[in-house]
C-alpha positions, 0 to 999 in steps of 0.5 A: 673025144671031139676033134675039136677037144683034141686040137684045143688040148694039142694047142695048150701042149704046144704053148706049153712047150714053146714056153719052157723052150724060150725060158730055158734059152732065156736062162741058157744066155744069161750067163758070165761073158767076156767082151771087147768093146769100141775096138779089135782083139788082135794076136800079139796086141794089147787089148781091154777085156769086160767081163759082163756079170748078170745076176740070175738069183732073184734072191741072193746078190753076187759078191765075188767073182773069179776069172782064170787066164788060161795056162797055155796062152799065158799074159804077162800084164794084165791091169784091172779097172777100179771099181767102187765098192769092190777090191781087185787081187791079181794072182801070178804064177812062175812060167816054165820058159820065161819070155822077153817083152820090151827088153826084159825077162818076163817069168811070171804071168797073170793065172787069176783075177778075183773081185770082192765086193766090200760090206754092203754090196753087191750085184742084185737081183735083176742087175749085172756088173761089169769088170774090166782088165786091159791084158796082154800080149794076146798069143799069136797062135790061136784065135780064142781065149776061152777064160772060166768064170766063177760066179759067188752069191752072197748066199754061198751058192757058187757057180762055174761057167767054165764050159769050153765052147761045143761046135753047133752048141751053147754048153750049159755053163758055158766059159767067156770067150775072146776072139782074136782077129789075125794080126795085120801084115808086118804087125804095125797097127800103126803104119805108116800110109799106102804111097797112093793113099799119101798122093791122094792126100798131097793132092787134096791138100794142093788143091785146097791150098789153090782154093784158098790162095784163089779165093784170096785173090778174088777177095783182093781184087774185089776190095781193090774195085770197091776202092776204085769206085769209091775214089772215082764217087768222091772225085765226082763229088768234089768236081759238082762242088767245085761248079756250084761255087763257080756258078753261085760267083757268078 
């Protein structure tokens, strides 16, 4: 064999090679994902969670899907977002250790959320879906949710995406993952401003206020020399009438 048959041959294997690699990470990461977007998951928050479905049948449609909130981190309100064409069932189940929220007892907690789309749709070949919940509280003592996903095909093919996260690789049906950031110092998303930043603030608004009055000021002692020119025009005016009349009676 020449060599230049060996390295032509080498070349194909290579592309070969290179191809299946790209479409087998292709298919790796289309796969059911949990996101929050427009804002921060934060431990012992409330947050909104979309559940991102692409469809990877190219002939069959996806008509349900099922998410599983984990046992260990339980969240006792979790709300679903309408969407047309589908129903949303919430499913509970009893806590061994009731916790408070707001005043009051709480003994049971959201296990599952499934979606069931109505006769006549479905998320086809080539597109993907989006479900959202609002859920809290998020847990204070970690920072994932690793929440499973099952995907059904209207074909009756079913796929569990319940793989929890491996160090340094994608799993194969890999779980959707929420991260949460750690909660700000004295837990109030809403507290009140640094004592620098609220003198800076009263310094801003001073000085616009000076502006302001300046500015009004300067305008008021424009329209009062405008004034004066115009008495002093139409005094002017009336002497040089008043000559013409004298001189004309002469």
């Amino acid at each position: 064999m020449s060599t230049h048959r060996f390295f032509a041959r080498a070349g194909v294997l290579l592309a070969v090679a290179g191809s299946a690699a790209l479409l087998g990470t292709g298919m790796a990461s289309a796969h059911v994902t949990a996101k929050v977007i427009g804002e921060t998951a934060t431990q012992g928050g409330y947050t909104k969670i979309t559940f991102r479905v692409p469809n990877e049948d190219n002939a069959a449609g996806t008509t349900k899907l099922e998410i599983k909130l984990p046992a260990e981190y339980p969240l006792t309100s979790v709300r679903t977002k309408p969407i047309a064409g589908w129903t949303a069932v919430i499913t509970k189940t009893k806590l061994d250790k009731p916790v408070e929220s707001h005043g009051t007892q709480i003994t049971e907690a959201v296990s599952s959320v499934t979606w069931t789309a109505a006769a006549g749709t479905r998320i086809g070949p080539g597109e993907f879906g989006e479900f959202e919940v609002s859920a809290g509280k998020l847990p204070e003592n970690t920072d994932t949710l690793v929440i499973p996903a099952i995907q059904t095909y209207d074909s009756g093919k079913v796929v569990a995406w319940d793989q929890p996260p491996a160090d340094g690789t994608e799993p194969e049906k890999p779980a959707p993952v929420v991260k949460l950031a750690k909660k700000a110092a004295g837990g109030d998303h809403h507290a009140e401003p640094a004592a620098n930043e609220t003198k800076a603030d009263d310094h801003a608004a001073e000085a616009k206020a000076a502006g302001t009055d300046d500015t009004a000021r300067w305008l008021g002692g424009a329209g009062l020399a405008v004034g004066a020119l115009g008495l002093g025009l139409g005094a002017g005016a009336t002497i040089r009438a008043r000559r013409t009349v004298a001189k004309a009676g002469e």
